[in-house]
C-alpha positions in Angstrom: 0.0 0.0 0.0 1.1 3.6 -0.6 0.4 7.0 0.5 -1.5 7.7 -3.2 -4.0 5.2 -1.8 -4.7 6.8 1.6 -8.0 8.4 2.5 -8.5 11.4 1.9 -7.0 14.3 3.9 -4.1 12.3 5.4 -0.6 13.0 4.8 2.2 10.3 5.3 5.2 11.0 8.0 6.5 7.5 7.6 6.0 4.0 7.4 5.8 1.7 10.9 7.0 -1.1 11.4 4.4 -4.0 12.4 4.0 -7.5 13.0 1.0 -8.6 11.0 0.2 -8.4 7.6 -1.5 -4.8 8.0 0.4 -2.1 6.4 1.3 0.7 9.2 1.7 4.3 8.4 2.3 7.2 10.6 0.5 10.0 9.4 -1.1 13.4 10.0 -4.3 14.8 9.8 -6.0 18.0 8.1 -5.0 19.7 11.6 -1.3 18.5 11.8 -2.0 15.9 14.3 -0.3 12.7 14.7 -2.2 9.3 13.8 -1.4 5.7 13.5 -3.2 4.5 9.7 -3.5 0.7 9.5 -4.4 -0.5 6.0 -5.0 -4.3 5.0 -6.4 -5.9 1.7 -9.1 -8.3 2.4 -7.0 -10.8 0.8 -4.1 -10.7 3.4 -3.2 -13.6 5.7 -4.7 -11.2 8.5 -7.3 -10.8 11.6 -9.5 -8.5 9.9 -9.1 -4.7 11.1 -12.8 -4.6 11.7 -12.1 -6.4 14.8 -9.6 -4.0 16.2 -12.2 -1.1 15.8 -14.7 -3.3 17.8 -12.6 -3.8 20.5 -11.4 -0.6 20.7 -14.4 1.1 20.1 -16.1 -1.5 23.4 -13.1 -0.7 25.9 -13.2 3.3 25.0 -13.7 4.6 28.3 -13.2 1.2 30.3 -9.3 1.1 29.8 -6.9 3.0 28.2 -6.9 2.4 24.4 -6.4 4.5 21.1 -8.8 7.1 20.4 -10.6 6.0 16.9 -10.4 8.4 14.0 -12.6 6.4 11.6 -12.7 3.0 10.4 -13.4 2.4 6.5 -13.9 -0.4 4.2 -14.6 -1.2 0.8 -14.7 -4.3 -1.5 -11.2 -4.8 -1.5 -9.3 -2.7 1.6 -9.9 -2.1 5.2 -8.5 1.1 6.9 -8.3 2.1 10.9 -6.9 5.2 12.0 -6.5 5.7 15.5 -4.5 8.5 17.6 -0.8 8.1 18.4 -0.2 7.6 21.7 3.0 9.5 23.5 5.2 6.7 24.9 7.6 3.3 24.9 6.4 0.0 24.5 6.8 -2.1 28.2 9.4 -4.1 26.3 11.8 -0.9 26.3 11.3 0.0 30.0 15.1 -0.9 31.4 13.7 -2.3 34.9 13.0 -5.3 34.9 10.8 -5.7 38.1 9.3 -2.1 36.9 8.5 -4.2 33.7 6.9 -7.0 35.3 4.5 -5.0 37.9 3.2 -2.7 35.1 2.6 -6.2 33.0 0.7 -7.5 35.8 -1.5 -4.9 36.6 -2.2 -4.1 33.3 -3.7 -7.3 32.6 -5.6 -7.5 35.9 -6.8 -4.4 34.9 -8.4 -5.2 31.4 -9.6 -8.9 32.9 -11.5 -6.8 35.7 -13.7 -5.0 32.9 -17.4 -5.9 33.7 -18.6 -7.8 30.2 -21.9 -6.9 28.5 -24.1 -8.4 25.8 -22.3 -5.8 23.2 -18.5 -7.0 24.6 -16.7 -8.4 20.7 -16.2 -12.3 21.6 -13.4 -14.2 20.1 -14.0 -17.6 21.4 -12.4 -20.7 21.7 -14.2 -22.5 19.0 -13.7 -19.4 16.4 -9.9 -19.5 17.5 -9.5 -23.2 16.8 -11.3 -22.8 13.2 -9.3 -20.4 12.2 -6.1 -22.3 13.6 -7.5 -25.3 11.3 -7.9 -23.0 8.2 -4.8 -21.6 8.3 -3.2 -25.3 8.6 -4.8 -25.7 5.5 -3.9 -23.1 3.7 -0.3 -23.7 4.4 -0.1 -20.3 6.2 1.1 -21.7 9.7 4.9 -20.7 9.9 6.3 -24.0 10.9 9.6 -22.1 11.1 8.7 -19.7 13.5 7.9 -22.7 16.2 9.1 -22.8 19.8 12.1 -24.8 20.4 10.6 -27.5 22.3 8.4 -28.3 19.2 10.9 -27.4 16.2 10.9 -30.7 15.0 7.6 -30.6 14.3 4.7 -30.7 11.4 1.6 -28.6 11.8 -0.2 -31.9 11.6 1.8 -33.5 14.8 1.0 -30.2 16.7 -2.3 -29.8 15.9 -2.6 -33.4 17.6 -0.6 -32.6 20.7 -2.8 -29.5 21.7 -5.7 -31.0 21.0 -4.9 -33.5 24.3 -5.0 -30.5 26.5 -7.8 -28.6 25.4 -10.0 -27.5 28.3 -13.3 -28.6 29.2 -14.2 -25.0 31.2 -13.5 -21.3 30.5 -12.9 -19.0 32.8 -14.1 -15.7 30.6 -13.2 -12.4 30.8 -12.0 -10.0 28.6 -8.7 -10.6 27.0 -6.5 -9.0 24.5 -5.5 -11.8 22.1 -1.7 -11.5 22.1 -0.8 -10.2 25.7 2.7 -9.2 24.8 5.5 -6.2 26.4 5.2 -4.7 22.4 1.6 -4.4 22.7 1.5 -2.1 25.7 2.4 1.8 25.4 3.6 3.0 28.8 4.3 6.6 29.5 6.1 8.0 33.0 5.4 4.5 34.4 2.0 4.4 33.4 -0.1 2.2 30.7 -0.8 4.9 28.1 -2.6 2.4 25.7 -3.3 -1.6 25.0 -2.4 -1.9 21.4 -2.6 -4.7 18.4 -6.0 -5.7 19.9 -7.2 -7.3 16.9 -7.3 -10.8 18.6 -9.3 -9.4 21.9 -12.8 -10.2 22.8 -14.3 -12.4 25.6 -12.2 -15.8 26.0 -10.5 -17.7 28.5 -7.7 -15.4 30.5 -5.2 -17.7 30.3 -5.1 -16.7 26.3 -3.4 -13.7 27.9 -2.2 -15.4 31.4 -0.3 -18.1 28.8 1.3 -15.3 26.3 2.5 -13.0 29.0 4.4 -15.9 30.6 5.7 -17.2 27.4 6.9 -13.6 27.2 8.6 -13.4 30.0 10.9 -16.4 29.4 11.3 -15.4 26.2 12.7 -12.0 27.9 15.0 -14.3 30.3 12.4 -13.1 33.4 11.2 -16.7 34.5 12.6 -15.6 37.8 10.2 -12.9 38.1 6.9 -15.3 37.1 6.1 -15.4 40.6 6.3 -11.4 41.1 3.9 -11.5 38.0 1.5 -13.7 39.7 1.8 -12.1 42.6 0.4 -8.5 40.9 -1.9 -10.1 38.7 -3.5 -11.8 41.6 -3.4 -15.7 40.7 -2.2 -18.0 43.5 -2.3 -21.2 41.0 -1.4 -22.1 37.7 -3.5 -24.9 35.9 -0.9 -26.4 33.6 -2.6 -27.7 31.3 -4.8 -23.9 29.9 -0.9 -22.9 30.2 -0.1 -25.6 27.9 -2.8 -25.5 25.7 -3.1 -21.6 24.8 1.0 -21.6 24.5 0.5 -24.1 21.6 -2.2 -22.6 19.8 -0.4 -19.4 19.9 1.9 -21.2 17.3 -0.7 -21.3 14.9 -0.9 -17.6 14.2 
């Protein structure tokens, strides 16, 4: 996508960086003011936009999120412009016990958010349908596995999560991929949740299992039980840890 193809009356500043197949620009406004503009063809391997502009448009006021300029669509490409938001993701903050209370408490935060007949739902059965689809469309990077399971096929995975997938849910709110690059802190404080195109109701360990994943990946298995501690969960069920840290590798 380019800047010839933007709607009308913004200007581009520069292209983002992103980790999806969206395009990210940032850009500014008919009044000079900074915005994030994510465009996507409907074709792309991609969560639709539509579903970031439904989360964010549901949590507006319950947690801090992006401001929404507009959200367009036509037959062939989405767009979503929200404000930028002053900041540094989590992963940049130096301290790492800083770090960790901020992740805590910002996911305790958005899994305290009363739910309502209007809250967007991504559930568990939606998740594993799309999981399946994109096994068949050969869209599952196979490469990009955890070490444990680089060995490997799709096929062999898909069998080994399906032995722990849970009989309950414990629902709440949940932001899809709970991870340090998806939160914008400023002085300390969560400024936004971002990337919130997976959110919706679902089980919390979708988040509980990413942020821990996370923090190994981060070399901060040490400070799990500091996590735990500020999120407010005295024990782990091993097997929703298993199970949501496996179909993560799907997507």
């Amino acid at each position: 996508m380019n800047s010839n193809k933007f709607p009308r009356g913004l200007k581009l500043v520069k292209k983002l960086d992103g980790g999806s197949a969206a395009s990210i620009f940032l850009v500014k406004d008919e009044q000079e003011q900074l915005c994030v503009l994510k465009g996507a063809a409907k074709t792309d391997d991609s969560k639709s936009l539509k579903q970031d502009f439904l989360v964010y448009e549901w949590l507006a006021g319950k947690v801090p999120v992006p401001v929404i300029h507009f959200f367009k669509e036509d037959d062939t490409i989405e767009w979503l412009c929200i404000e930028w938001i002053d900041g540094t993701t989590l992963a940049e903050l130096p301290e790492a016990e800083q770090l960790v209370r901020i992740y805590a408490q910002a996911l305790r935060l958005l899994h305290e958010v009363p739910l309502d007949s209007h809250a967007p739902v991504y559930s568990l059965d939606a998740r594993l349908n799309e999981a399946r689809i994109r096994i068949e469309k050969g869209w599952v990077d196979t490469a990009d596995f955890e070490e444990e399971f680089s060995n490997y096929t799709t096929a062999q995975l898909w069998d080994e999560l399906t032995k722990y997938k849970p009989t309950e849910a414990d629902l709440v709110f949940t932001h899809g991929d709970y991870c340090p690059d998806n939160l914008i802190v400023h002085d300390g404080v969560v400024a936004a949740f971002i990337d919130m195109g997976r959110g919706g109701v679902a089980d919390r360990y979708q988040d509980v299992a990413l942020a821990i994943r996370s923090l190994k990946h981060e070399s901060l298995e040490n400070l799990i039980p500091l996590f735990l501690q500020h999120y407010g969960l005295t024990y782990l069920d091993e097997n929703k840890l298993r199970f949501y840290t496996l179909l993560d590798e799907f997507f």
